[in-house]
N, C-alpha and C positions, 0 to 999 in steps of 0.2 A: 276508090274511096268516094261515097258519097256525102256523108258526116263526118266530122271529130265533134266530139264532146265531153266537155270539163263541168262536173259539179263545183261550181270555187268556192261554197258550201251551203250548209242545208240546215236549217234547225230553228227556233223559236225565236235566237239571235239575229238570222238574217238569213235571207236565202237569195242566191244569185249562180242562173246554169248558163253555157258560154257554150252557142254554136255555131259553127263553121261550115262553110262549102267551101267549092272552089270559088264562087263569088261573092259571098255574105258571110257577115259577122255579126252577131245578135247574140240579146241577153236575152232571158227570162228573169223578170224581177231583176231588182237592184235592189234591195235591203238591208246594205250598210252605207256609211258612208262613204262619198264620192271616192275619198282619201284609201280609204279600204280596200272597196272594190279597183281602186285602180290599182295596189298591191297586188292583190291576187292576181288578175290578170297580165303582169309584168309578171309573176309566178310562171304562168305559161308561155312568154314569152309575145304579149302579143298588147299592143298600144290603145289605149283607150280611145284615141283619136280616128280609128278604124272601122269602129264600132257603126256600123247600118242603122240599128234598130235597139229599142229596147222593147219587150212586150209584157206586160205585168199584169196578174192574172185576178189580182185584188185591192184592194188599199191597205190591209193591214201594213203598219208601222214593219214589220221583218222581211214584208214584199216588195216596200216603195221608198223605202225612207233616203236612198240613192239619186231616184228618178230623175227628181226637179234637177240637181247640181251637176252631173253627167249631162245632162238634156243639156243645158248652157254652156255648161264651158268647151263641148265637144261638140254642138249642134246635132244630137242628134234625137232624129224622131220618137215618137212613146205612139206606143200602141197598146189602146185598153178601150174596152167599154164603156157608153155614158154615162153609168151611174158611178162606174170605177172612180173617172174620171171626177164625176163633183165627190166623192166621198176622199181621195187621197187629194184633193188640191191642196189644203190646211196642208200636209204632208209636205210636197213638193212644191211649191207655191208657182212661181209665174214662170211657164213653159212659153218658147215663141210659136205663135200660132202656127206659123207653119211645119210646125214637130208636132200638134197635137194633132194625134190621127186614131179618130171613132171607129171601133169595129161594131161587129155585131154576131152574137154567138150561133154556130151553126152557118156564119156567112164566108168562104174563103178568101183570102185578098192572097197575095202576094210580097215577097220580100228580095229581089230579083230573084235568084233561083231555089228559093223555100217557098213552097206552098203551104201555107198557112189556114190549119180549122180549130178556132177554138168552141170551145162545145160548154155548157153550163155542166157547174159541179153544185154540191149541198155543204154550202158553211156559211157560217153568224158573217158574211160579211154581204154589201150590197146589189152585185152581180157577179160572184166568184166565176171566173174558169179556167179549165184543164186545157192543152193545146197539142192538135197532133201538126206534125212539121213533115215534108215531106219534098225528097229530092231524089232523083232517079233511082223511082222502084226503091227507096231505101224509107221506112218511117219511123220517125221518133214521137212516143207517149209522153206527155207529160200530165201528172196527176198527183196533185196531192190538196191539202187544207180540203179535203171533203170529210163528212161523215156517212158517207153510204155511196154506193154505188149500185146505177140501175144496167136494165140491159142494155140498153142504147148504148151509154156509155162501155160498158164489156164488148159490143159489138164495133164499135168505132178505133179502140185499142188495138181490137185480138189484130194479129199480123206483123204488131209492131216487131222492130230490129233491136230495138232499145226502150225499156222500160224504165222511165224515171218515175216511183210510184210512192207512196207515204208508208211507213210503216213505223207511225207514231209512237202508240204506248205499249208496254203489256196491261192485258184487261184487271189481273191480279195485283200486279204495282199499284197501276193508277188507283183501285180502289184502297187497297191499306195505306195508300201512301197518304201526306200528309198534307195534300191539295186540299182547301176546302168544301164542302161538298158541291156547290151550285157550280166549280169550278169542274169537278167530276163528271157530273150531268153534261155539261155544259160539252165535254171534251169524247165523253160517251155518245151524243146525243147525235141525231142522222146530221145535223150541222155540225159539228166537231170532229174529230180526227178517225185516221183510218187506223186498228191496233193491228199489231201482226199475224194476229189470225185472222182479221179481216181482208189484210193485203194477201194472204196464203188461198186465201178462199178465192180470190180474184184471180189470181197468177196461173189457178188450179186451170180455170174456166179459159185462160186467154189465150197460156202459151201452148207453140206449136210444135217444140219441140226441136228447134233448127239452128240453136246455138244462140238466142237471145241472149242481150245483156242486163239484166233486172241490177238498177239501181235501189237501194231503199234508203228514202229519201225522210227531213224532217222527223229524226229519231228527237224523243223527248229526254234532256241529260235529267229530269227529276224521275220518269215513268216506264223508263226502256234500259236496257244494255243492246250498247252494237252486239255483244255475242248472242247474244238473248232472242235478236232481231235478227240476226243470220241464222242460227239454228233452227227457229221456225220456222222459217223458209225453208232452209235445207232441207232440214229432216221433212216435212211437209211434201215438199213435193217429192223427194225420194222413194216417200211412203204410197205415194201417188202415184209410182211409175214413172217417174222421169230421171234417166242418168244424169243427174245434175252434173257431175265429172264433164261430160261432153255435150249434152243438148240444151244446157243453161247454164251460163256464168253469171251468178250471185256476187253482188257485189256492196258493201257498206258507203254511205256519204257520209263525211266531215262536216261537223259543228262548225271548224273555225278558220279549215283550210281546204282547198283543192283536194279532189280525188288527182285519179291520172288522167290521160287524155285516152279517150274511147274512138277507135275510126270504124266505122261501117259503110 
């Protein structure tokens, strides 16, 4: 085993994913409160005080809203980008300088035994990014709050072992549904979210066909059904040529709870 990996959940509420080596413990995002996310991770069994890293991919309020109060009371590092970093400070307020740690997209650092690339994505916020993780021969995607996806990015993913990927809205919901329109755009728009036939269209392109694990990540509870978001998939790549049965496991994230733990 190279990974284990826990979605503790996914959605417009908060989003916060928990990864594991054998040496390192790291968040992506903290977007609930301290009190919360330290729930859920006593869910898996495993202490907040242990925690290496956090790495947070934006400022919105459901990415960071954790940061600050984790970062203090556990000491532990935040890893984001400069502009990240001034647009969530009002968020998370006063980190101790030596947890604040500037990356820079496209540059690798390390987390002891995670090699760490986060790469630029397209959303309404100030330098969003996506992060690929990687530990012996083993890699983890992580992808979501974008509204499009280039090839770079498809080429930087394909390979992955574990796909944690967005597949936001139905394009049919979002539009009848009773969002206001500029919200619609907004949410449609190459800055806004990835629909499930968007993320199907990706998956088509990336995967290799080797037993990946496709998370679908940040379901909208006004603009999606999990069934709805799984059957596109499914049916999707099935129609595609891939025995979903055995060459991909499809899997849902939780709004409010943990998935299971994933090892690769």
């Amino acid at each position: 085993m190279s990974f284990s990996f826990c979605s503790l959940s996914s959605g417009s509420s908060g989003n916060c994913q928990y990864i594991e080596t054998e040496n390192a413990k790291i968040l992506v995002d903290a977007g609930f409160t301290g009190k919360r996310i330290t729930e859920l991770l006593k869910n898996i069994d495993v202490d907040p005080k242990d925690i290496d890293a956090i790495l947070v991919t934006h400022e919105h309020i459901d990415h960071a809203k954790g940061v600050g109060i984790l970062s203090r009371k556990y000491n532990i590092p935040v890893y984001a980008n400069e502009r990240t970093w001034i647009g969530m400070e009002p968020i998370i307020k006063t980190v101790k300088s030596e947890n604040i740690k500037i990356i820079n997209a496209n540059k690798n650092f390390e987390i002891k035994d995670i090699l760490v690339h986060p790469f630029n994505v397209s959303h309404d916020a100030l330098d969003p990014v996506g992060y690929l993780l990687f530990n012996e021969m083993k890699k983890i995607s992580i992808l979501t709050d974008t509204g499009c996806v280039n090839e770079g990015i498809k080429s930087k993913i394909k390979g992955s072992h574990l796909f944690f990927i967005e597949a936001n809205h139905d394009i049919e919901m979002l539009r009848n549904g009773s969002y206001p329109l500029y919200l619609k755009k907004r949410i449609l728009s190459q800055r806004g979210h990835l629909s499930n036939d968007a993320c199907l269209e990706i998956l088509r392109e990336v995967l290799m066909g080797e037993n990946e694990h496709v998370l679908l990540a940040h379901l909208s509870k006004e603009n999606n059904l999990p069934k709805l978001a799984y059957k596109t998939i499914y049916d999707g790549l099935r129609e595609s040529g891939y025995d979903v049965e055995k060459e991909v496991n499809i899997h849902l994230t939780n709004r409010d709870n943990n998935t299971q733990i994933f090892y690769i």
